[in-house]
C-alpha positions in Angstrom: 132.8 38.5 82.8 131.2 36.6 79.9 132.3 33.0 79.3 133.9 32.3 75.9 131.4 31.4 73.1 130.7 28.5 71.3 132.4 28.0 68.2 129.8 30.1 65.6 128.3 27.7 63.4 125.1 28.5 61.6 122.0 28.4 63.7 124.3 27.6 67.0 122.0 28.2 70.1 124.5 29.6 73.5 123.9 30.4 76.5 126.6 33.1 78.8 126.5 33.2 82.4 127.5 37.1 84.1 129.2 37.1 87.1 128.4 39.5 89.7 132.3 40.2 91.3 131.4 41.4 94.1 128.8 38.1 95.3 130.6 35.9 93.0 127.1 34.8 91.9 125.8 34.8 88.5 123.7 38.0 87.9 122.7 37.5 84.2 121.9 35.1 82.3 122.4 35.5 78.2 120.4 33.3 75.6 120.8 33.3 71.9 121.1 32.2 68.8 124.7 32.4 66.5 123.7 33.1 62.3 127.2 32.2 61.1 129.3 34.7 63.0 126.6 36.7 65.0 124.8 36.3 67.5 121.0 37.2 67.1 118.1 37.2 68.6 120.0 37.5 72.1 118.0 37.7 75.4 119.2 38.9 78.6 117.7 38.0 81.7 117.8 39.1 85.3 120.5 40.8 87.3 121.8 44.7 86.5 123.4 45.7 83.1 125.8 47.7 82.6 126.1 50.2 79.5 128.8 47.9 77.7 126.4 45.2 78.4 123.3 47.0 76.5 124.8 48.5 73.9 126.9 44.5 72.7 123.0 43.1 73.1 121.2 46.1 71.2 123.8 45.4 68.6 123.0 42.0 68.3 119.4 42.6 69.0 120.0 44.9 65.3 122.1 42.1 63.8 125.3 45.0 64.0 128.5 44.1 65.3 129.6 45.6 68.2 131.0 49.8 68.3 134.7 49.8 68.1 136.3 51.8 71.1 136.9 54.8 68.1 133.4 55.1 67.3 131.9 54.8 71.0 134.7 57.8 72.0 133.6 60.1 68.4 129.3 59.3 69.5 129.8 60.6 73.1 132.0 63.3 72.2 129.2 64.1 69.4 126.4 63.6 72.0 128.7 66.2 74.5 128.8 68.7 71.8 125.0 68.7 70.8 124.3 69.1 74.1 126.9 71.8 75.4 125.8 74.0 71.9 122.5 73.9 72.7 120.2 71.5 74.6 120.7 67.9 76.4 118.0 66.9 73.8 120.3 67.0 71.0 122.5 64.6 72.1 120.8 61.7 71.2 119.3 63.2 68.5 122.5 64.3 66.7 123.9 61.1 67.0 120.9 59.9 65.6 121.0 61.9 62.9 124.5 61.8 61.5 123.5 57.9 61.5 120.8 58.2 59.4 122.7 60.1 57.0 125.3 57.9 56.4 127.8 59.8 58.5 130.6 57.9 60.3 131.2 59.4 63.9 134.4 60.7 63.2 133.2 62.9 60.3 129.7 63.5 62.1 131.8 64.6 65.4 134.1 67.1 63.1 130.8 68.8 61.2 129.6 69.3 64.9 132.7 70.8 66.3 132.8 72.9 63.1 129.0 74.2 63.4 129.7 74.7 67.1 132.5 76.7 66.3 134.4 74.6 69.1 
């Protein structure tokens, strides 16, 4: 579990501890910098990451806020129809793609259902 952050102030330097439950031990250590309300330029260091993990740190890393819970369910249900209508490959690409067009996962996963015919 991450500790709470620092109050966000601009240029506000932090620093998160991850705990590993199962040693108790901290796994991960997470450096960064807060620009007003988000953290950038975060680096994560040793210990196992999990997918939540990666994609909150990419985010930051691309000076995004995190995916809300709706999104992350429309992009893998996206990715799951790319792939099940043709090939694997198209997962990522699809999601990709609706992304670079503008196209919100909810109306990206419809179009796909729709062309699928699912």
């Amino acid at each position: 579990m991450l500790s709470a952050r620092p109050a966000a102030r601009p240029e506000t330097p932090f620093e998160l501890m991850r705990g590993d439950a199962h040693t108790g031990r901290d796994s991960q250590r997470i450096v960064g910098i807060f620009h007003g309300e988000k953290p950038t330029r975060v680096t994560l260091y040793a210990g196992p990451m999990t997918g939540n993990d990666w994609i909150i740190a990419f985010a930051a890393e691309l000076g995004l806020e995190p995916l809300n819970e709706t999104d992350v369910e429309a992009l893998l249900d996206l990715a799951g129809v790319a792939a099940h209508a043709s090939e694997r490959l198209a997962a990522p690409l699809t999601c990709y793609l609706a992304a670079k067009a503008g196209v919100s996962p909810i109306d990206a996963l419809a179009r796909a259902r729709a062309m699928a015919g699912a």
